[in-house]
C-alpha positions in Angstrom: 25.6 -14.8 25.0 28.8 -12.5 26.3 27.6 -9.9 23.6 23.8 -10.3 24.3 25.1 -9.8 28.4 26.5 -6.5 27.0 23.7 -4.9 25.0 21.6 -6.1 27.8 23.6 -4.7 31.0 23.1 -1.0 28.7 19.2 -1.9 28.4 18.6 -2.0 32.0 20.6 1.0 32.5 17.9 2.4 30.0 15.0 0.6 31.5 16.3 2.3 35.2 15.9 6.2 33.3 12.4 5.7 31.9 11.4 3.7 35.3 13.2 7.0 36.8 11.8 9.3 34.0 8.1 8.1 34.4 8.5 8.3 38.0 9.6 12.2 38.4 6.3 12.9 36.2 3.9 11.0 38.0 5.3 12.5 41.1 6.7 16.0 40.8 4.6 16.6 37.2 5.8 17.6 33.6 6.9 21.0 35.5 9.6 19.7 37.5 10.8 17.1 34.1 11.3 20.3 32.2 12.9 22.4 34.7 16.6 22.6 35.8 15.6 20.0 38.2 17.4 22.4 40.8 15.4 20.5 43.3 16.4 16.8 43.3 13.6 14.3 43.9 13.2 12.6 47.3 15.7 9.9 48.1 13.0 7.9 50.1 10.2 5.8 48.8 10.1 4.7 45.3 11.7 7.6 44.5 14.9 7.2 46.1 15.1 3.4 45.0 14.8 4.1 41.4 17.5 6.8 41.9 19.6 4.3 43.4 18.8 1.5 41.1 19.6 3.4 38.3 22.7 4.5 39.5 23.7 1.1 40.7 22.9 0.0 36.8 25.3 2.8 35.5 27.7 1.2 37.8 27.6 -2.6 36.7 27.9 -2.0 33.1 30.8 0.7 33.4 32.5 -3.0 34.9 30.7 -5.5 33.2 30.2 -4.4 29.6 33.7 -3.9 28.5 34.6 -7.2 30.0 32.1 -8.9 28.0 33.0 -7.1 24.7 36.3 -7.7 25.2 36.1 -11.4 25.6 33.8 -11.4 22.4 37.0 -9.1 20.6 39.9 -11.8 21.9 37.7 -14.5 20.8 37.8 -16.0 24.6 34.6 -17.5 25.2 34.1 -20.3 27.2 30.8 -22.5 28.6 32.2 -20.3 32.1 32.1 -17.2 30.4 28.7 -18.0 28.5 26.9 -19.3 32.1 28.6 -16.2 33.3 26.8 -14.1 30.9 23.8 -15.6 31.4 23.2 -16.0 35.1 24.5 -12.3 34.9 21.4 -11.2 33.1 19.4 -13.0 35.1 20.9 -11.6 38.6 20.9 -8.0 37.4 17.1 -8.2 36.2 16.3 -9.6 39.3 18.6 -6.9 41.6 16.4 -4.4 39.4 12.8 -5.6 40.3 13.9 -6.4 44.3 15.2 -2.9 44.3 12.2 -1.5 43.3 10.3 -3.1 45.2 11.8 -3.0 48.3 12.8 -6.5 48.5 16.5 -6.4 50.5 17.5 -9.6 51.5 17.0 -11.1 47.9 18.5 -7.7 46.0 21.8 -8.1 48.1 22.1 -11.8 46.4 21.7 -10.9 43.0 24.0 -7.7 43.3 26.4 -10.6 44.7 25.7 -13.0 42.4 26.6 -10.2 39.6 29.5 -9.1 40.6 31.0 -12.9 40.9 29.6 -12.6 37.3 31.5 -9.9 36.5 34.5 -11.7 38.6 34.5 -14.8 36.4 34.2 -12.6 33.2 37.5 -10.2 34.0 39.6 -13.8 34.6 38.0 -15.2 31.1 39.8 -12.5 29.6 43.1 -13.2 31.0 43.3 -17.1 31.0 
């Protein structure tokens, strides 16, 4: 499960740039994908919270993933570190959706909730 929590923390940081991508076209149009992109999209709206989730994605598996594979490599897996794993994926696809759609209360949680993930899985490595 810590290596699935991996691959998976990198697929929603893909996931985040096509729900970014597809976004830019349907609002700016093929144009503005192609350009320098000298004009950044709005930071309100949708727009701004796709911008934001993807970033915060970029952020939780620059902290997360190399935990996790690093547990996997030392050979330190644990029924914490597997629950870990798992209720990690589950937070960060949920922090995904609330962010998107504009659901704060609930996408504060599960950013909580993932970084006490994250948490549990940097002391797995050491204990």
């Amino acid at each position: 499960m810590e290596l699935i929590s991996a691959v998976f923390a990198s697929a929603l940081v893909f996931v985040a740039v096509l729900v970014q991508h597809m976004n830019n076209v349907h609002g700016k149009g093929v144009g503005y994908v192609l350009s320098s992109r000298a004009e950044p999209p709005p930071s309100d709206g949708f727009s701004g919270r796709a911008t934001r989730t993807l970033q915060n994605n970029l952020e939780s598996c620059a902290m997360y993933a190399p935990v996790a594979l690093t547990i996997v490599v030392l050979h330190k897996e644990t029924h914490l570190t597997t629950l870990a794993a798992l209720v990690y994926m589950l937070a960060r696809g949920t922090f995904d959706l609330c962010y998107w759609f504009a659901v704060p209360g609930l996408r504060s949680t599960a950013w909580l909730t993932g970084m006490i993930c994250t948490a549990i899985m940097m002391i797995g490595v050491f204990v």
